[in-house]
C-alpha positions as CSV (number, residue, x, y, z in Angstrom):
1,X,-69.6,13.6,20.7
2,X,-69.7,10.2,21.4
3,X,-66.4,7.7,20.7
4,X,-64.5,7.7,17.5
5,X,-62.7,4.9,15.8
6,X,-59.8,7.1,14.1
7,X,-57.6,5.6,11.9
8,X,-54.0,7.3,12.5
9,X,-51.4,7.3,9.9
10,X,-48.3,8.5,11.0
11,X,-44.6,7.4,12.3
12,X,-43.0,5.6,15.7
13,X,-39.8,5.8,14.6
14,X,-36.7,7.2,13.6
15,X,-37.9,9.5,16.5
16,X,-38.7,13.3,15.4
17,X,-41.2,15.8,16.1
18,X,-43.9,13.9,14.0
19,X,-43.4,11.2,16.1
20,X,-44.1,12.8,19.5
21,X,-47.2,14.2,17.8
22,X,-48.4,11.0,16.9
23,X,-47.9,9.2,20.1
24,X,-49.2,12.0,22.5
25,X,-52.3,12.8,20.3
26,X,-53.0,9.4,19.7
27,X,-52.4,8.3,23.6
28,X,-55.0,11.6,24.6
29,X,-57.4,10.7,22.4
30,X,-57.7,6.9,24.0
31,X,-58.1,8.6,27.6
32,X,-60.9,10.4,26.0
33,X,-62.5,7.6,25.0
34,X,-62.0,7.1,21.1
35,X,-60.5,4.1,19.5
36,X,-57.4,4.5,17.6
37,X,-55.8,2.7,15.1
38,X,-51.9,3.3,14.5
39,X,-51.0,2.7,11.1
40,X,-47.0,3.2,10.5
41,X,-44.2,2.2,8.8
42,X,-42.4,-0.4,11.3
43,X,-41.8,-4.1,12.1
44,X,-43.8,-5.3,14.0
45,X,-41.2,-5.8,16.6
46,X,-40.0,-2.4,16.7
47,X,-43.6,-1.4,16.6
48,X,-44.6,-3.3,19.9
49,X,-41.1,-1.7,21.5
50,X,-42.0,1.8,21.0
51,X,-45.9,1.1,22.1
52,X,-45.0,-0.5,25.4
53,X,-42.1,2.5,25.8
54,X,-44.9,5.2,25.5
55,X,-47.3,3.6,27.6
56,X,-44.3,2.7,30.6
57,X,-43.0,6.1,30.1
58,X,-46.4,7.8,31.2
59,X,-46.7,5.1,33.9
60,X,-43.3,5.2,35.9
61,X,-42.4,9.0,34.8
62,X,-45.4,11.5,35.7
63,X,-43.3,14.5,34.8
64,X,-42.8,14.1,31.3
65,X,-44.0,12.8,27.7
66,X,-40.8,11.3,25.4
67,X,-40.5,14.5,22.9
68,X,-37.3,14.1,21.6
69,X,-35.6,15.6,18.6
70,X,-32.8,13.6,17.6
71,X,-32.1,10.2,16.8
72,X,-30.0,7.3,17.1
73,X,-29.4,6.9,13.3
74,X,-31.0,9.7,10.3
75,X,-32.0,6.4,8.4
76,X,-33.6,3.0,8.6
77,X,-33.7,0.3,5.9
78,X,-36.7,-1.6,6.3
79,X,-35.5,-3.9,3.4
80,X,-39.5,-4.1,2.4
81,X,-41.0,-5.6,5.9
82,X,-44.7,-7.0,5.1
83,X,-47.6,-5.4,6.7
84,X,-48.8,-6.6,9.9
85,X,-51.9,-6.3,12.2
86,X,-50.9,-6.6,16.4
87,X,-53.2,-5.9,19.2
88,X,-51.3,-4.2,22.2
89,X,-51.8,-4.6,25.9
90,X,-55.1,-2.8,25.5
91,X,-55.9,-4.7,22.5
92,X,-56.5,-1.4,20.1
93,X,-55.2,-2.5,16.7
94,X,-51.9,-1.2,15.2
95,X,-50.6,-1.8,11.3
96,X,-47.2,-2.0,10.4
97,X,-46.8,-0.9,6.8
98,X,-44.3,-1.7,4.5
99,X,-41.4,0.4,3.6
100,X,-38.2,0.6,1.6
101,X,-36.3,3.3,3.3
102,X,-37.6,6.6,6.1
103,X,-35.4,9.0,8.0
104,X,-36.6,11.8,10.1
105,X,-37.9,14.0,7.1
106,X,-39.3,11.6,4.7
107,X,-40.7,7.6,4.1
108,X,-40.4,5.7,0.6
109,X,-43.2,2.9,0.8
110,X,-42.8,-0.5,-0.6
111,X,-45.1,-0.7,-3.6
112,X,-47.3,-3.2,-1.9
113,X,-48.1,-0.4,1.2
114,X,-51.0,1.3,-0.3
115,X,-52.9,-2.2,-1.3
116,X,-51.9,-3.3,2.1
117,X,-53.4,-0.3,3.8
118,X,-56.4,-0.1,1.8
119,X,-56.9,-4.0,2.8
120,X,-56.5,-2.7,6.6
121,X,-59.1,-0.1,6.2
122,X,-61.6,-1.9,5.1
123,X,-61.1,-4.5,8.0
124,X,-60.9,-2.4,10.8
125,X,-63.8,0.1,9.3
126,X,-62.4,2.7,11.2
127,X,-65.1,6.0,11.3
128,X,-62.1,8.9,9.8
129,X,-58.7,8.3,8.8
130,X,-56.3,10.9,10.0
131,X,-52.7,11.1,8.2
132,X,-49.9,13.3,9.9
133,X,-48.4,13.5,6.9
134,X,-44.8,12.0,7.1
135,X,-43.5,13.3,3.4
136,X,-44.3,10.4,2.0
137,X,-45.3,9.1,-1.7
138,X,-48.3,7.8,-0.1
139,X,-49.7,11.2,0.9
140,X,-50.7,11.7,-2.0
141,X,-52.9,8.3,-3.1
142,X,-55.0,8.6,0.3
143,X,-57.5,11.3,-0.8
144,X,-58.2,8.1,-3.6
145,X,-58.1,5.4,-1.5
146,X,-60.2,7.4,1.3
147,X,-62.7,8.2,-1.3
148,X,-62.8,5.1,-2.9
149,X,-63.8,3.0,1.0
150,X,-66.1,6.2,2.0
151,X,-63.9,7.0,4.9
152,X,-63.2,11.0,5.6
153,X,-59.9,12.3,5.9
154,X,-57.9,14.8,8.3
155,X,-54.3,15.1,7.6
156,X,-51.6,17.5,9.8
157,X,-49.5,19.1,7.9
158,X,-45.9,19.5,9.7
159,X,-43.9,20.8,6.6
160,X,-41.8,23.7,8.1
161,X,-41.8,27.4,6.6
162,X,-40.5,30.8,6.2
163,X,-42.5,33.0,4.0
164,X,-40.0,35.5,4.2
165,X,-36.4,34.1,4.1
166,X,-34.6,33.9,0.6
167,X,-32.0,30.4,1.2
168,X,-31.8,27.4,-0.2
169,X,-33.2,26.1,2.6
170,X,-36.5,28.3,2.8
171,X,-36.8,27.7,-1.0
172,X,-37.1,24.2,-0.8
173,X,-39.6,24.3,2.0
174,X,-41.5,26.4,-0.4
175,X,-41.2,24.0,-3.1
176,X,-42.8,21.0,-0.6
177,X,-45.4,23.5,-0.2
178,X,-45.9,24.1,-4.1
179,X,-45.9,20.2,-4.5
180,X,-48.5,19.3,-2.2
181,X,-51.0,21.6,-2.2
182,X,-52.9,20.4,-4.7
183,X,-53.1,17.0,-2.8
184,X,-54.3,18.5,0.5
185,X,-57.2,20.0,-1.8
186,X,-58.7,17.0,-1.8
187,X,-58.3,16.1,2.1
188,X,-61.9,16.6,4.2
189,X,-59.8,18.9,6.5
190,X,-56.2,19.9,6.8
191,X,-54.4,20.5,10.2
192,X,-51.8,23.3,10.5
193,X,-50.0,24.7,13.0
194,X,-50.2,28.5,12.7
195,X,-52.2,31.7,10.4
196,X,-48.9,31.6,8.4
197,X,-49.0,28.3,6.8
198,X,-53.4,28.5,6.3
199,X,-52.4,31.6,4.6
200,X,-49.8,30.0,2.3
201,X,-52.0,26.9,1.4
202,X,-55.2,28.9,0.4
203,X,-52.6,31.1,-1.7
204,X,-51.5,27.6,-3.3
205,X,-55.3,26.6,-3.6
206,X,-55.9,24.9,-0.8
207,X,-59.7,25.9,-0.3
208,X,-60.3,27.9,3.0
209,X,-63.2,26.3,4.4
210,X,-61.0,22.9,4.7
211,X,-57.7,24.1,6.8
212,X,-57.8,24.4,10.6
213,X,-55.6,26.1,12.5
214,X,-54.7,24.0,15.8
215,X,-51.5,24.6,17.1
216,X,-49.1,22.1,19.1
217,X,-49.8,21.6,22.5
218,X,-48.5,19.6,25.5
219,X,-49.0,17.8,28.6
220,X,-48.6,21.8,31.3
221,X,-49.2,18.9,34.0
222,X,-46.5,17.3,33.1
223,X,-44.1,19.8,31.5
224,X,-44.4,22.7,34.5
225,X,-41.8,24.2,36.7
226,X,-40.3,22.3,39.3
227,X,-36.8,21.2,40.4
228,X,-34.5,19.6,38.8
229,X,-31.2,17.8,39.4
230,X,-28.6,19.5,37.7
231,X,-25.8,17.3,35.9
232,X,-22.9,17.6,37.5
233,X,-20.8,19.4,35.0
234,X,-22.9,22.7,34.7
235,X,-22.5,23.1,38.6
236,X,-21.6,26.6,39.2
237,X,-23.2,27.9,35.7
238,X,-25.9,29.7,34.5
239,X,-27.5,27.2,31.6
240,X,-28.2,28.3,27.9
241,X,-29.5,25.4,26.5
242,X,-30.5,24.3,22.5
243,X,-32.4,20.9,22.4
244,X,-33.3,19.6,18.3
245,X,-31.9,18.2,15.5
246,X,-28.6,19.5,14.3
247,X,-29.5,19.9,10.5
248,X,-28.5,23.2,8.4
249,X,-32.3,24.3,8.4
250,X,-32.0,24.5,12.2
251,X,-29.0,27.3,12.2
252,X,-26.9,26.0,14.9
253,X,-24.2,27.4,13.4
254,X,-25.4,30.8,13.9
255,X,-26.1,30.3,18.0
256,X,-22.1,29.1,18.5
257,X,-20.8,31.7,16.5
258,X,-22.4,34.6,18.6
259,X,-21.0,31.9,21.8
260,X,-18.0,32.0,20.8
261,X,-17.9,36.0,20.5
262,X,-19.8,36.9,23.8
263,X,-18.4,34.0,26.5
264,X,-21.3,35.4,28.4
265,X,-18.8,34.9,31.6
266,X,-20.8,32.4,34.3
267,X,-22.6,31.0,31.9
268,X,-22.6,27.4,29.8
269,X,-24.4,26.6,26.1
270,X,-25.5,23.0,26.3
271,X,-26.3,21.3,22.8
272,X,-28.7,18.3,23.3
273,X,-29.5,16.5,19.7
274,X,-28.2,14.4,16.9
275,X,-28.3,14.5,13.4
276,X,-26.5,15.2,9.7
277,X,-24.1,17.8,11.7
278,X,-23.3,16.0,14.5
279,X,-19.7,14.8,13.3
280,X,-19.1,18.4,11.9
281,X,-20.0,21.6,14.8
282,X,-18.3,20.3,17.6
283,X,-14.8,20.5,15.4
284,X,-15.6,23.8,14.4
285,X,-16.6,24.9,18.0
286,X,-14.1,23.5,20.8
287,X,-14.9,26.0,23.3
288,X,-15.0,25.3,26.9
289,X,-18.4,27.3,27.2
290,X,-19.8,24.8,25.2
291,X,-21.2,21.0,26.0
292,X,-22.2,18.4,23.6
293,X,-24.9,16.2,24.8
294,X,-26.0,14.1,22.5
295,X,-29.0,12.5,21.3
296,X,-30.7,12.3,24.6
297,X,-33.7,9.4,24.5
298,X,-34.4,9.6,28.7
299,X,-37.7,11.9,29.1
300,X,-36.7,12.6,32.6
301,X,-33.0,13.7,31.7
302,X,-34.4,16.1,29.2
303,X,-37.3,17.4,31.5
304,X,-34.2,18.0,33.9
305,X,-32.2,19.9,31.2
306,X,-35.0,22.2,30.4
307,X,-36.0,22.6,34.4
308,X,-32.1,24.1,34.9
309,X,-31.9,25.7,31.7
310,X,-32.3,29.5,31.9
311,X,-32.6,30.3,28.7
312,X,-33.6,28.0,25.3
313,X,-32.9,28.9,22.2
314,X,-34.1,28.0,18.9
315,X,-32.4,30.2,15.7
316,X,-34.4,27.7,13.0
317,X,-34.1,29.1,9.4
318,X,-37.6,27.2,8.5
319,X,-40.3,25.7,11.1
320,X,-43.4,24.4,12.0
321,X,-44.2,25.0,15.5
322,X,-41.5,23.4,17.6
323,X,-42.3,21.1,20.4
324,X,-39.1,21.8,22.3
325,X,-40.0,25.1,22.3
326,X,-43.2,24.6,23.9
327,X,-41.8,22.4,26.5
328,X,-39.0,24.9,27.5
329,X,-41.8,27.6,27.5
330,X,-44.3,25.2,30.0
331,X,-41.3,24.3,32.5
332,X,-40.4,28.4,32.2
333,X,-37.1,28.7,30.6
334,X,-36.6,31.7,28.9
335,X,-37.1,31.1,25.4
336,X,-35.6,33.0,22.3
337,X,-36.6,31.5,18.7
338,X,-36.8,33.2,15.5
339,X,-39.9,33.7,13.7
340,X,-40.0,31.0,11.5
341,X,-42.8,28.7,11.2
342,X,-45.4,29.6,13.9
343,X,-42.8,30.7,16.2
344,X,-43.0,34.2,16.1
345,X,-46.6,34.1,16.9
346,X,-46.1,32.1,20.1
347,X,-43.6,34.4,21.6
348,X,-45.4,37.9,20.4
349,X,-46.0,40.2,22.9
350,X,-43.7,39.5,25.8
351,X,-43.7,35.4,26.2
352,X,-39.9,35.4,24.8
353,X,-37.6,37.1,22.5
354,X,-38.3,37.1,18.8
355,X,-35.5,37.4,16.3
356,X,-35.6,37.4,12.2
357,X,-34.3,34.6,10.5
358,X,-31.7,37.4,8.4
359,X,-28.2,37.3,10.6
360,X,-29.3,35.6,13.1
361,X,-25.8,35.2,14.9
362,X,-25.6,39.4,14.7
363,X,-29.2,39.4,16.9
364,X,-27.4,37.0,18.9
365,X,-24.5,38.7,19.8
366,X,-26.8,41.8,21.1
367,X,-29.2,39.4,23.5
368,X,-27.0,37.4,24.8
369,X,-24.8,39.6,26.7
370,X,-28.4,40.9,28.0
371,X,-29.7,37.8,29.6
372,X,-26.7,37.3,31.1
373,X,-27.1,40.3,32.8
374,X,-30.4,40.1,33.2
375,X,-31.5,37.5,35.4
376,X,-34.5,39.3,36.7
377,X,-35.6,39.7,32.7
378,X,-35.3,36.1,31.9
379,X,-37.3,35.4,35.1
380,X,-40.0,37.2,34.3
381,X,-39.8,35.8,30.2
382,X,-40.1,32.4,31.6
383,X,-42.6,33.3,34.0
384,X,-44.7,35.2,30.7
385,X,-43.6,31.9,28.5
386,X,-45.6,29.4,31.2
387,X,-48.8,31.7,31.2
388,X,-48.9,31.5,27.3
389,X,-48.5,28.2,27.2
390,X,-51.0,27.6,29.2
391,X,-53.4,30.0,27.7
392,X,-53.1,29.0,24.2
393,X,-51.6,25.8,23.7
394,X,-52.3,22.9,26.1
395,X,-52.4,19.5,24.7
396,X,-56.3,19.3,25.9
397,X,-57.3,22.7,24.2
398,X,-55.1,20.7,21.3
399,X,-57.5,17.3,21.4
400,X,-60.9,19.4,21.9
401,X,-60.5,21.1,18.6
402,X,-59.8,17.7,17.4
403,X,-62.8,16.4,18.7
404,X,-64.6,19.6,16.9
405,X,-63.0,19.0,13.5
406,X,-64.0,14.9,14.1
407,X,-67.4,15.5,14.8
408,X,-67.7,17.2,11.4
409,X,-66.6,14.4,9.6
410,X,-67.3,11.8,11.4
411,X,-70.7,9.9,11.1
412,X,-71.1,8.8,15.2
């Protein structure tokens, strides 16, 4: 196909897994060739920040792409900042939107952001507009404001899910579900993640014809096994490691409990992330088996955690398709998630160890005191987790269906 001009709708900042979609999708698809626009919700300032981050990251670090899960702060006033147009060192347009208040889950516009971003539009006549949809008010006016300018549009859908848990947690995800399908009706073409959530949005209505299934992927050349120096107070230890947000949908709570039970002797749990829980778990888990990172921003110093790590863990209650995960699984760390989200199809059939999302910190306790002794297992598991990742979800196989769902839109 020849060059797009895409339109791109998403976030920079707080930083979250939406945001390391958007900047490594966005950052493949110039290498390819297309034009992309970057339409967020920013300052401008901040805005030219994160861009020249990105683009020094790739250039001085070749092992790594920033992915992280936390953040410095959950929320960000904006106090209403106007919309504004700035060309970056490569001179591809980018849009600062107005806002009134985002955090890592959701964004509430300013009232003036959808005339603002219609305005844009129809300026920078891009070819397709693609949204990855940040739980915003404003999802749901672009299947208007793309219809009313002519302009297809693609949206990725990141909302987590677990069709099968009965929580709070799970039932609100449901409800998000519920609540937008009948916008994403009227997108050209929806993006998820796994056959779980195209399954739950043609139930909701969703017609079949517009959702695509294209799963994460990443960087294997730059996420891939390799050595790593290891911080100097796990010398001497076997490394467990968790890397995300520490929310209540995540389930940390269930991974220290069965820590706290097993002491797998040798071994250390490192907990790398920030968020609402942050003040609260390390009070009710001072164990000397256990080390509290932090939010961790440095690329490198997470590729270096997940290069020593022997095992990951992920015991999410709801989820999309986790790019930690994926990382942990290209650098070959043995991975163990429950099947939430897409997770339990990524590790099926001997890439990692797949728990339910019921008492998780039960499964827990029974695998952990296995790996431990086990080091020849969680070899070969993170030898079986790199050959899946690259069999099935490579950030180029990611961008080529992409470029497939494009061309049907796209008039070039």
């Amino acid at each position: 196909m020849g060059p797009v001009h895409v339109a791109w709708l998403g976030k920079k900042s707080p930083f979250c897994g939406n945001v390391t979609y958007g900047l490594a999708i966005t950052e493949a698809l110039r290498e390819r060739g297309h034009g992309v626009s970057f339409f967020h919700f920013d300052t401008p300032a901040a805005q030219l920040s994160l861009g020249r981050m990105f683009r020094n990251m790739q250039q001085e670090n070749a092992t790594a792409l920033d992915t992280s899960h936390g953040a410095e702060s959950d929320w960000d006033d904006g106090q209403g900042a106007p919309a504004t147009t700035t060309a970056l060192a490569d001179d591809l347009p980018e849009v600062a939107l107005p806002y009134l208040l985002r955090s890592q889950m959701y964004t509430i516009p300013s009232p003036k952001a959808a005339r603002d971003l219609r305005h844009a539009l129809q300026r920078l006549q891009p070819d397709l507009v693609h949204a990855s949809l940040t739980l915003s008010p404003l999802d749901f006016r672009l299947p208007e404001i793309c219809q009313q300018l002519g302009l297809p549009l693609v949206a990725t859908f990141h909302a987590p899910f677990n069709a099968r848990l009965r929580s709070a947690t799970a039932a609100t995800m449901r409800q998000f579900y519920k609540l937008y399908a009948p916008a994403l009706a009227r997108y050209s073409s929806v993006v998820v993640f796994s056959e779980l959530q195209a399954r739950e949005l043609a139930r909701l209505g969703v017609p079949q014809s517009r959702l695509a299934v294209i799963p994460n992927g990443i960087d294997s050349r730059l996420w891939c096994p390799g050595p790593g120096a290891m911080p100097t107070v796990f010398h001497g230890k076997r490394l467990f490691l968790y890397m995300g947000r520490l929310a209540p949908e995540k389930n940390v709570e269930a991974l220290l409990k069965a820590w706290r039970t097993v002491r797998p002797e040798g071994c250390m749990l490192a907990v790398v992330g920030d968020g609402p829980l942050r003040a609260s778990l390390p009070l009710a888990s001072d164990d000397g088996t256990i080390y509290w990172w932090g939010y961790e921003q440095r690329s490198e110093q997470r590729l270096n955690l997940l290069r020593n790590a022997e095992v990951f863990i992920l015991p999410s209650l709801v989820e999309g398709l986790s790019l930690a995960l994926l990382e942990a699984m290209a650098v070959g760390a043995a991975c163990v998630a429950t099947d939430a989200g897409a997770h339990g199809e990524v590790l099926a059939g001997g890439a990692g160890i797949v728990l339910s999302t019921d008492n998780v910190a039960a499964q827990l306790r029974t695998v952990l005191p296995i790996l431990q002794d086990q080091p020849r297992l969680t070899a070969d598991l993170g030898h079986q987790a790199r050959q899946r990742v690259l069999e099935r979800y490579t950030l180029k196989d990611n961008i080529s269906a992409l470029e497939c769902l494009y061309r049907r839109h796209a008039l070039v």
